[in-house]
ROMAR-374324 format. One record per residue (C-alpha): residue in three letters; x, y, z. Coordinates in pm, whole numbers, plus 50000, padded with zeros to 5 digits. Layout:
BEGIN
ALAXYZ/...
END
This chain:
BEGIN
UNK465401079858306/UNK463731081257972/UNK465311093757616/UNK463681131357681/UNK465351136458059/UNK468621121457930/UNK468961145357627/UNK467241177257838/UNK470321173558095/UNK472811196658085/UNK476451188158017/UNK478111201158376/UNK481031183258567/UNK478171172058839/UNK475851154758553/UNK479401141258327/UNK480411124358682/UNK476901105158718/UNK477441095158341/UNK480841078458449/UNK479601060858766/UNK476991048058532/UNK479351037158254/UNK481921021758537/UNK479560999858663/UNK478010986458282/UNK481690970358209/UNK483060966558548/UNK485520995358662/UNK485631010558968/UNK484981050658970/UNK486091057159268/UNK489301079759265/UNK487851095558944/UNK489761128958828/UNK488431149658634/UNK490651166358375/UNK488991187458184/UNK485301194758099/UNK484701209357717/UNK483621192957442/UNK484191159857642/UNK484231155957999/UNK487801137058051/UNK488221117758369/UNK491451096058439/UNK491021062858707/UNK494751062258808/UNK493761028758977/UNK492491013458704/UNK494621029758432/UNK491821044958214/UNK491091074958090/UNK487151080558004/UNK485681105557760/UNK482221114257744/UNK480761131857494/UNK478021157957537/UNK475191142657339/UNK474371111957140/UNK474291135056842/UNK478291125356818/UNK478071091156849/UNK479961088656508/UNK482991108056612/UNK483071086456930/UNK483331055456688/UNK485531070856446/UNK488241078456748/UNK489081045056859/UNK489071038156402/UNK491721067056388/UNK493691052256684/UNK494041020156567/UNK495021031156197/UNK497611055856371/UNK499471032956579/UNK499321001956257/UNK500931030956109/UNK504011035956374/UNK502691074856474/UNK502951073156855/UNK499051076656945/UNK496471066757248/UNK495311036157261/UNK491761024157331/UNK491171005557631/UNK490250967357550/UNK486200973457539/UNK483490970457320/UNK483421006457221/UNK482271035457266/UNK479491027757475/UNK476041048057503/UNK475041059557885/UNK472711084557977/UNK472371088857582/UNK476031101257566/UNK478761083157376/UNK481561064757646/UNK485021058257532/UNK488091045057757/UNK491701051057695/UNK494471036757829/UNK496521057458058/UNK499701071357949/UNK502161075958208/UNK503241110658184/UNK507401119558276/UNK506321149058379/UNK507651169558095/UNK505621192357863/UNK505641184957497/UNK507131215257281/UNK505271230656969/UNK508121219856808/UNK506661186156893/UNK504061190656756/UNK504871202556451/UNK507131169956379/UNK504271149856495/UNK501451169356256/UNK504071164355972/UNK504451127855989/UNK500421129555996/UNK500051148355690/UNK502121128955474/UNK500421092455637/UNK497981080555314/UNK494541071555436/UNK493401037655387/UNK490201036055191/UNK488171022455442/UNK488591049955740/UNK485881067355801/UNK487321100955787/UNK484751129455702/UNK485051161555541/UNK487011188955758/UNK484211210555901/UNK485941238056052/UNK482761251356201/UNK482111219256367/UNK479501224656647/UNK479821264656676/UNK476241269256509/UNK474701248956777/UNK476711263757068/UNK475511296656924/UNK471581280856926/UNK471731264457238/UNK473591294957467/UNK471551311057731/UNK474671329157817/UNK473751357157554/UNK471981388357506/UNK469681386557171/UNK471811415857040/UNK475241395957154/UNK473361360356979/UNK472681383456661/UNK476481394156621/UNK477681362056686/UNK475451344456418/UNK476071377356156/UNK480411369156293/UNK479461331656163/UNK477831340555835/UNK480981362655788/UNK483401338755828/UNK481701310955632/UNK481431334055339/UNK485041339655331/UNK486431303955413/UNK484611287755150/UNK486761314854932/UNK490381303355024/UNK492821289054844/UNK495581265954997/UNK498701260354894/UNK499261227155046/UNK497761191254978/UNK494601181055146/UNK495501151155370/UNK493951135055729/UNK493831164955967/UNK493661160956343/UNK491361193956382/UNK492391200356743/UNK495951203056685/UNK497221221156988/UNK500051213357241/UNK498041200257483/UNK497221173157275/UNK500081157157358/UNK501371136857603/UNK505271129657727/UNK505291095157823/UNK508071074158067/UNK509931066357793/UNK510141105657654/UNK508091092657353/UNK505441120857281/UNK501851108357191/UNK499491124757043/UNK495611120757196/UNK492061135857103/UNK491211120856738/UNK487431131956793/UNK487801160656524/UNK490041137456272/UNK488871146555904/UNK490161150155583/UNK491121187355441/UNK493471210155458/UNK496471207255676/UNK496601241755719/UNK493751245755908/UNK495861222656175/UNK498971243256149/UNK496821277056246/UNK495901262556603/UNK499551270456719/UNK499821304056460/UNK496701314856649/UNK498141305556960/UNK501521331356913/UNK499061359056799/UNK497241357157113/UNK500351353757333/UNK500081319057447/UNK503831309057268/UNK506811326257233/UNK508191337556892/UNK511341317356921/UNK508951292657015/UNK506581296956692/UNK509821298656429/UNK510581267156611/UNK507071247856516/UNK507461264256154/UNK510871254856071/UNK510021215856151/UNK507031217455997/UNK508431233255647/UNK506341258255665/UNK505031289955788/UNK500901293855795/UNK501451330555896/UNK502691339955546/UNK499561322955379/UNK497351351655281/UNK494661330055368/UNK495661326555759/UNK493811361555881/UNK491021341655792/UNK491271308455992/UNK492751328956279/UNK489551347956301/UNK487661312856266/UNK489741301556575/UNK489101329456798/UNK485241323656737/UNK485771286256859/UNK487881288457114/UNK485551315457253/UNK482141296757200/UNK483891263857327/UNK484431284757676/UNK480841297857640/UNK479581259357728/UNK480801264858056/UNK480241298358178/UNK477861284058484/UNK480811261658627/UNK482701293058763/UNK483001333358757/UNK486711325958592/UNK485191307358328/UNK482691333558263/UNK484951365658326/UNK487371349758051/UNK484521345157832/UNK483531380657833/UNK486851389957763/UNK487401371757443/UNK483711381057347/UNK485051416057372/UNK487681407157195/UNK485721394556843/UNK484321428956799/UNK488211442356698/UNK490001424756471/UNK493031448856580/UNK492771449756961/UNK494931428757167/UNK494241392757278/UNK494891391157660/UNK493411355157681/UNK493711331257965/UNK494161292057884/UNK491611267558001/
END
């Protein structure tokens, strides 16, 4: 397979679980009760035999995020925050011209980790000082949804059109905010399931391929944006605020990361509309959803 047919193919489970086999065999693991976990950004897989976990990326274009993972992993667990751990390879790895990272597997107790959780874990974060030589970049909140915007066949040209004038918009008035708080590493995926409950009932946190430095509320909105759509409880949400110290919700500047979230979590599902009709029925409804600010969000996880 040559560069152009490698780059050309498109990022589905069938194509992410070739890209494994491949990898597997180039530093001798054995693919052969491969799971696959979840299929977005990355395609996850986890070889329970083995005890890896393998992310693939969706293009070589992210090779630097690959390679500043396992960086962030190593500086987090030097600096005592219960993290993932790379696997002991060379890495990441390119196959199929997509960037190839392996995890160890973390034994999971079964248990789900609370927002609460994660609000003591993404305080202990923010207040970690960043040694000069990680290479954390910028925060860019928009990470990736101009592209998924370019790339999308799953659009009409009037639906690409508001989506593009929705991005404009929110650019415009992001790069106007003010934040209270001190910029500081950010995890920029900073949601619940970003954790993991191991044996012990030590919770981990995982996913360091959006690691930056900026604002820390930009991390704390994930779970705000969350409660607003229905996916925590209030309790639940007064919870994560009181052990963080603070509430994002108050910030006059949250209405405008909230809408920011909504666009990515709803161009993140667009990636995948082919792999079912419950992908793509969930997509339409949060696509419906961008066009009201004030309707309600009746949004199913994935």
């Amino acid at each position: 397979m040559n560069e152009s047919q490698a780059i050309s193919l498109p990022f589905t489970a069938s194509e992410a679980h070739k890209t494994l086999e491949a990898a597997c065999r180039k530093i001798g693991l054995s693919a052969e009760d491969a799971r696959l976990l979840r299929l977005g950004e990355n395609a996850i897989f986890q070889l329970s035999a083995e005890k890896v976990i393998v992310r693939i990326a969706r293009s070589a274009e992210v090779l630097s995020d690959a390679t500043k993972e396992v960086a962030v992993a190593e500086w987090l667990r030097e600096s005592g925050l219960p993290a993932s751990e790379p696997a002991g390879y060379e890495q990441p790895i390119m196959v199929r011209d997509r960037p190839v990272t392996f995890w160890r597997l973390i034994d999971n107790n079964g248990e789900k980790a609370s927002v609460r959780d994660l609000a003591r874990i993404l305080r202990q974060l923010h207040h970690l000082p960043v040694p000069p030589g990680l290479p954390l970049p910028e925060f860019d909140i928009f990470g990736r949804v101009s592209e998924r915007i370019a790339k999308t066949e799953a659009l009409s040209d009037r639906d690409h059109e508001f989506l593009a004038a929705r991005l404009a918009e929110l650019r415009e008035k992001y790069e106007s905010l003010r934040y209270p708080l001190t910029p500081c590493a950010v995890h920029g995926d900073a949601h619940q399931q970003n954790l993991i409950v191991a044996l012990d009932g030590t919770v981990l946190l995982i996913d360091f391929e959006r690691f930056a430095f900026g604002p820390p509320e930009t991390d704390l909105a994930v779970t705000a944006t969350e409660r607003l759509i229905g996916w925590h409880a209030a309790e639940d949400y007064e919870s994560f605020a009181d052990a963080y110290g603070f509430d994002v919700m108050a910030w006059e500047g949250f209405p405008v990361l909230r809408a920011i979230n909504e666009l990515k979590m709803t161009t993140w599902l667009m990636q995948n509309v082919n792999e079912s009709e419950k992908v793509a029925q969930e997509f339409r409804t949060r696509f419906a959803s961008l066009r009201d600010d004030e309707a309600p969000r009746s949004w199913t996880p994935f």
